[in-house]
C-alpha beads as a LAMMPS data file, in Angstrom:
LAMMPS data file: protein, C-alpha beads

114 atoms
113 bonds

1 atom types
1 bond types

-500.0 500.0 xlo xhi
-500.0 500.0 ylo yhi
-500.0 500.0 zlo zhi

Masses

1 110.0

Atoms # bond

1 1 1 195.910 -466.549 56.197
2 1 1 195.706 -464.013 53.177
3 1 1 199.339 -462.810 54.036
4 1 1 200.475 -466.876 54.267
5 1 1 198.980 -467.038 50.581
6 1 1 200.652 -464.025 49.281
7 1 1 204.368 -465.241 50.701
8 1 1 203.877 -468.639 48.713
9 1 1 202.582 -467.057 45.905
10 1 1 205.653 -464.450 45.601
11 1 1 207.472 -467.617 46.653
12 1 1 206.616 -469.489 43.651
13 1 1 206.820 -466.549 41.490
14 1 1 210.436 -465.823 42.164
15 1 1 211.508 -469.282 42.145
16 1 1 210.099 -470.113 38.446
17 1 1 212.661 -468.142 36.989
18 1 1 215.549 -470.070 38.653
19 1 1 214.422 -473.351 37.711
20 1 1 213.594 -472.168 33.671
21 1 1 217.132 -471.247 33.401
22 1 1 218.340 -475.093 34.285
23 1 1 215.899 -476.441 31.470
24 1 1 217.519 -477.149 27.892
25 1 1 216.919 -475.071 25.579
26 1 1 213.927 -476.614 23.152
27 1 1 215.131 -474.800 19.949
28 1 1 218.919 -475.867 19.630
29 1 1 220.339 -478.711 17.988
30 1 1 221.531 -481.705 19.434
31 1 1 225.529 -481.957 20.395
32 1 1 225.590 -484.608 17.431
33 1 1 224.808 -481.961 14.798
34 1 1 225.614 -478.263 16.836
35 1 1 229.438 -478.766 16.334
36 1 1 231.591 -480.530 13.622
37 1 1 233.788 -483.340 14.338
38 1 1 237.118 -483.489 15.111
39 1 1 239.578 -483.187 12.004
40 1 1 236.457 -482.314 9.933
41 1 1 237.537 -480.533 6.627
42 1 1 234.928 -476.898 6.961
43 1 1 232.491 -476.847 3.308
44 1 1 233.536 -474.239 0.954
45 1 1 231.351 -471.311 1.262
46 1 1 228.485 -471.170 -1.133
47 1 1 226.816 -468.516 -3.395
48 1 1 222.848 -468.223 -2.700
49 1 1 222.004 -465.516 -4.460
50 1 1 223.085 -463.180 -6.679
51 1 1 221.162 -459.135 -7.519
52 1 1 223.197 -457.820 -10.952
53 1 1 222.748 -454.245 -11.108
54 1 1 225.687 -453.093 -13.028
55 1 1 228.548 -451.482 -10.507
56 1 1 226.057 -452.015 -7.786
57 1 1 225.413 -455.815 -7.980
58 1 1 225.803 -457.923 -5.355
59 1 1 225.699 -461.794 -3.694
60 1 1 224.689 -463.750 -0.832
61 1 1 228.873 -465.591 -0.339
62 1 1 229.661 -466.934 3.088
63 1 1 227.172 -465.924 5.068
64 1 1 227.351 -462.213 4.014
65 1 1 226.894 -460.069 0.901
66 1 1 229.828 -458.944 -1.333
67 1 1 230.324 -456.762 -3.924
68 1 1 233.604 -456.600 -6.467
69 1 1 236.273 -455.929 -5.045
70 1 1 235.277 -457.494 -1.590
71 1 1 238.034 -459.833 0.266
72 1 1 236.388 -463.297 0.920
73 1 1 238.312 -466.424 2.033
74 1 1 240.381 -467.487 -0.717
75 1 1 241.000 -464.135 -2.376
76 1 1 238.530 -461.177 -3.636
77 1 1 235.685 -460.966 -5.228
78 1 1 236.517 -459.905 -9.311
79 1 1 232.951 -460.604 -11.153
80 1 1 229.400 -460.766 -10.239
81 1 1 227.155 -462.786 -12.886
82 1 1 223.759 -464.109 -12.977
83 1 1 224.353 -467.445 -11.569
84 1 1 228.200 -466.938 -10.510
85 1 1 230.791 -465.075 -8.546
86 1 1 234.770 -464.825 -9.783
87 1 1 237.548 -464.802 -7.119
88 1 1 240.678 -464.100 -7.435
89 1 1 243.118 -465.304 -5.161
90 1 1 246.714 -466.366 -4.804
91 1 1 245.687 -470.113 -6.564
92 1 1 244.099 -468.340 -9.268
93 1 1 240.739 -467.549 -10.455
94 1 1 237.898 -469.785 -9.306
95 1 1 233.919 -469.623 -10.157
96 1 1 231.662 -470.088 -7.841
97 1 1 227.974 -471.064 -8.648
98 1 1 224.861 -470.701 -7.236
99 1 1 223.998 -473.418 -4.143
100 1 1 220.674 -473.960 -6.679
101 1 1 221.556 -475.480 -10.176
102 1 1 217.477 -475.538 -10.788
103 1 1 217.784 -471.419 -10.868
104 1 1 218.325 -470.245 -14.278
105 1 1 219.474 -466.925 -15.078
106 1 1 216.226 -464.499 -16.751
107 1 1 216.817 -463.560 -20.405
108 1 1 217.008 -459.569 -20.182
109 1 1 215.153 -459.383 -23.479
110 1 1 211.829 -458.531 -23.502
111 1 1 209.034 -460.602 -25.243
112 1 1 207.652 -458.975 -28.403
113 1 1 204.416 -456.501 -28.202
114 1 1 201.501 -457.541 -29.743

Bonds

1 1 1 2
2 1 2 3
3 1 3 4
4 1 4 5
5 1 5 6
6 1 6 7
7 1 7 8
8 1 8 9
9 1 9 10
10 1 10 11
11 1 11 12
12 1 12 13
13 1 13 14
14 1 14 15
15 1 15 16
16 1 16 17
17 1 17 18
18 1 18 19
19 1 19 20
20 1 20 21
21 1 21 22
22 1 22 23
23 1 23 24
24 1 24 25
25 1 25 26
26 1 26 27
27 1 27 28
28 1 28 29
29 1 29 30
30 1 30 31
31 1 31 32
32 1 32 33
33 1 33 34
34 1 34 35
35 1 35 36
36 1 36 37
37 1 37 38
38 1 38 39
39 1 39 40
40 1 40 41
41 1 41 42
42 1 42 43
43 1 43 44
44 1 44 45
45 1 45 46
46 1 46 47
47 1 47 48
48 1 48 49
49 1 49 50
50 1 50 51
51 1 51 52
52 1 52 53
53 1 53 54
54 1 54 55
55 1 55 56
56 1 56 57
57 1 57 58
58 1 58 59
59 1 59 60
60 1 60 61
61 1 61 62
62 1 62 63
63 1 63 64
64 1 64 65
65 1 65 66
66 1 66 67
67 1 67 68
68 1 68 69
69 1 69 70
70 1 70 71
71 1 71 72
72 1 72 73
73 1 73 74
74 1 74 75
75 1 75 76
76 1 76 77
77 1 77 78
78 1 78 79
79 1 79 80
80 1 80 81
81 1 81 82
82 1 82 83
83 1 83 84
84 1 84 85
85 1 85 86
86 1 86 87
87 1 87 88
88 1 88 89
89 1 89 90
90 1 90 91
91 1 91 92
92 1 92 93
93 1 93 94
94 1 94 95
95 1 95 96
96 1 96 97
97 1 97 98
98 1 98 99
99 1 99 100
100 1 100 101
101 1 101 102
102 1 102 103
103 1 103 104
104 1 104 105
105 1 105 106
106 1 106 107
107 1 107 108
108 1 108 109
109 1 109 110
110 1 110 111
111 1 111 112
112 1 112 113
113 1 113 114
């Protein structure tokens, strides 16, 4: 009897695994919004953040971080500012700006002491 117990509970043990792997997954989007319709025109990559730092600033373009002199889509990165990148491309210079119009660049000055 104890042995008949143990076989169904290995059984059931072994088999849970099999039938997790056929259940959708409860964390991805649906079809309707996971991929982009056909002839869809992809958005322009957008700036989310930028760190100046003198020669070592750097931005949130695209998905990655870039630094001047960095090839993105559309040409290379040329300038680094507090609420905009500059690339350079074969069209020409273009500015991007932050995804967040509400974010205003910090004055660098200080307040007076008192």
């Amino acid at each position: 009897m104890a042995a008949r117990m143990m076989l169904c509970a290995v059984a059931v043990l072994l088999a849970s695994p099999l039938t997790a792997a056929s259940l959708p997954d409860p964390t991805a989007l649906p079809n309707s919004l996971s991929s982009a319709p056909a002839g869809a025109v992809p958005e322009e990559a957008g700036l989310a953040w930028v760190r100046v730092d003198g020669p070592r600033s750097i931005a949130w373009y695209g998905g990655t971080t870039v630094k001047v002199g960095d090839s993105v889509v559309g040409g290379r990165v040329v300038a680094i500012r507090e609420d905009h990148i500059v690339i350079s491309g074969k069209d020409g210079r273009r500015t991007v700006y932050l995804l967040d119009r509400s974010i205003a660049p910090q004055s660098r000055t200080r307040p007076p002491a008192r």
